[in-house]
Backbone as CSV, one residue per row, in Angstrom:
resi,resn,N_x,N_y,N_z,CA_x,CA_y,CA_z,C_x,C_y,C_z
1,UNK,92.554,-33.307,-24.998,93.945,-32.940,-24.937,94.105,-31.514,-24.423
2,UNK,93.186,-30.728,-24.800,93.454,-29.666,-24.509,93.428,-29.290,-22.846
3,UNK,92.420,-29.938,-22.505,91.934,-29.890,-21.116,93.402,-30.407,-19.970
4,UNK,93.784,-31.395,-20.932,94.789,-32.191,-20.203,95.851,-30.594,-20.078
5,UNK,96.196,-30.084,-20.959,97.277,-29.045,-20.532,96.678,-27.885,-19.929
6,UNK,95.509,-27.780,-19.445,94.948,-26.948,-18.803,94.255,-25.706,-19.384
7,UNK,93.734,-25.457,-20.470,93.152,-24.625,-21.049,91.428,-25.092,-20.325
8,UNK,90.734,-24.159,-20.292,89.273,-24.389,-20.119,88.562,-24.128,-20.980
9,UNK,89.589,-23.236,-22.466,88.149,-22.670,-23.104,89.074,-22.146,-24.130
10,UNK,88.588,-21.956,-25.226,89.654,-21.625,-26.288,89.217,-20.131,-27.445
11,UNK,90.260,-19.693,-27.925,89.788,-18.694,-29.319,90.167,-19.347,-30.119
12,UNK,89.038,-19.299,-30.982,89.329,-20.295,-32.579,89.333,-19.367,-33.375
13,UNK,90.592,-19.285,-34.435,91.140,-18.908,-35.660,90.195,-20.120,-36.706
14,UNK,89.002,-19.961,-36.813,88.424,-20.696,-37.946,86.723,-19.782,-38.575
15,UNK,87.032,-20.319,-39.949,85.372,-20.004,-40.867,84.589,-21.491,-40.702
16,UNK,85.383,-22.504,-39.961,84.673,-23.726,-40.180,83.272,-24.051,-38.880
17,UNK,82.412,-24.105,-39.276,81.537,-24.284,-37.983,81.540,-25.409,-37.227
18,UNK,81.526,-26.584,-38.039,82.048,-28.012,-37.557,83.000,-28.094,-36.345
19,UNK,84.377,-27.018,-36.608,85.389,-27.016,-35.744,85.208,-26.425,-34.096
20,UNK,83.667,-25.392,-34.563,83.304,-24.789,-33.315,82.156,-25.994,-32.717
21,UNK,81.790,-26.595,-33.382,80.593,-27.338,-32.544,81.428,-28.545,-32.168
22,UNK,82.368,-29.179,-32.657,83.499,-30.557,-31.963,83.836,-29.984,-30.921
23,UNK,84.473,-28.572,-30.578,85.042,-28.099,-29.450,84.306,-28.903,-28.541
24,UNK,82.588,-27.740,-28.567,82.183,-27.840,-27.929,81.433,-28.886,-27.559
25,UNK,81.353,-29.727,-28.461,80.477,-30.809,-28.175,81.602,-32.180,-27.163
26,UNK,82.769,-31.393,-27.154,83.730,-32.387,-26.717,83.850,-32.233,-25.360
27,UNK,83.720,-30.798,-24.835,83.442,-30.284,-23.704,84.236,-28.982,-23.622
28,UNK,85.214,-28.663,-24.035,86.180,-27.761,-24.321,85.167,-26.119,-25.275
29,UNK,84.591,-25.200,-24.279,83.949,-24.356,-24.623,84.937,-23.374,-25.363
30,UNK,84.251,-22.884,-26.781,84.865,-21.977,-27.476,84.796,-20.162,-27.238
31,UNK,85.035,-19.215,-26.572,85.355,-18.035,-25.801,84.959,-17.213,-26.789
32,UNK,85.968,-17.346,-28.244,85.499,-16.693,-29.495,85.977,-17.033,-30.426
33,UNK,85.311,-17.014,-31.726,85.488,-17.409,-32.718,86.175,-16.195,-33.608
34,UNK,87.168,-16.458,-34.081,88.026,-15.367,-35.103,88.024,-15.559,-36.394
35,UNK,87.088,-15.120,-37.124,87.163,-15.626,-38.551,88.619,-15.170,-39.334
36,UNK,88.977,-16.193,-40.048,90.473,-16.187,-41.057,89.623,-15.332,-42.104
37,UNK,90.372,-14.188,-42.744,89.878,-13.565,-43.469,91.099,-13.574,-44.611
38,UNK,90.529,-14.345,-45.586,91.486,-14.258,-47.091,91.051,-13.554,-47.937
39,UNK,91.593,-12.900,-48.892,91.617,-11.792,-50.256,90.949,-13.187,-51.391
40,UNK,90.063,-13.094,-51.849,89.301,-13.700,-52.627,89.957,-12.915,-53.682
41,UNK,90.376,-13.985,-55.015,91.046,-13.470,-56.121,90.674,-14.435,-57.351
42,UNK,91.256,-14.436,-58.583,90.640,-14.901,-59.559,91.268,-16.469,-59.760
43,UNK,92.338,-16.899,-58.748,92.267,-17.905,-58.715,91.679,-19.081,-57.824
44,UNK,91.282,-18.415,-56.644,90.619,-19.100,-55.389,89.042,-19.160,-55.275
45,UNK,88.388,-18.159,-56.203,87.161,-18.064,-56.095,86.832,-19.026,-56.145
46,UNK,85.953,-19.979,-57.029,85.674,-21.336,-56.580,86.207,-21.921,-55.482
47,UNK,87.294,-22.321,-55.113,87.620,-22.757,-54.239,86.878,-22.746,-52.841
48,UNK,86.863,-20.576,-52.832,85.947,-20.484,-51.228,84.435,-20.849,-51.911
49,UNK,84.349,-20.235,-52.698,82.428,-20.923,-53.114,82.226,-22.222,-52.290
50,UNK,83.212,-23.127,-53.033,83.033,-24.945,-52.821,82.723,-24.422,-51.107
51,UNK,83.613,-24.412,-50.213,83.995,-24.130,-49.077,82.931,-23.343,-47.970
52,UNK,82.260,-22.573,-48.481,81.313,-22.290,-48.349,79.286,-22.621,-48.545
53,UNK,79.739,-23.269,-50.093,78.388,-23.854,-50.233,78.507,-25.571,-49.977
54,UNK,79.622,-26.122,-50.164,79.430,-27.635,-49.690,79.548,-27.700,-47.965
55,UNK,80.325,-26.978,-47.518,81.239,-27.169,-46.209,80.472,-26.435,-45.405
56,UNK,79.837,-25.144,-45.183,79.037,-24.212,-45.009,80.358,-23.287,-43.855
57,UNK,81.154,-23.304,-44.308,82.331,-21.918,-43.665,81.550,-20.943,-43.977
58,UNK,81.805,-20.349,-42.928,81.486,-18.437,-42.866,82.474,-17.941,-43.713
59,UNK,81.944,-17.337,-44.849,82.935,-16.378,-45.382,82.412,-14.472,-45.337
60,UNK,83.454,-14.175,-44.903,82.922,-12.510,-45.334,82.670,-12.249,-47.310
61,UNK,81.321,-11.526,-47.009,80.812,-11.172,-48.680,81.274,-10.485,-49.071
């Protein structure tokens, strides 16, 4: 789809690695990757853990 509107190559707003290797594995090369950077707090912690140790997202330490 993307190709169809004429992009060749994209910046991804993602911690997900999955999302960078579909790009590319689709053909649609990724330019750069922008990690989303959230405030880790006392209610989300687990949350990024899970997200990180099941999912393997890049999180900043």
């Amino acid at each position: 789809m993307l190709g169809l509107l004429g992009f060749s190559s994209v910046r991804l707003l993602t911690n997900n690695p999955d999302k960078v290797a579909g790009l590319a594995a689709a053909g649609m090369p990724v330019a750069e990757r922008v990690p989303h950077q959230m405030g880790e707090n006392p209610h989300n912690t687990r949350y990024l853990q899970t997200k990180r140790d099941k999912s393997g997202h890049w999180l900043p330490t």
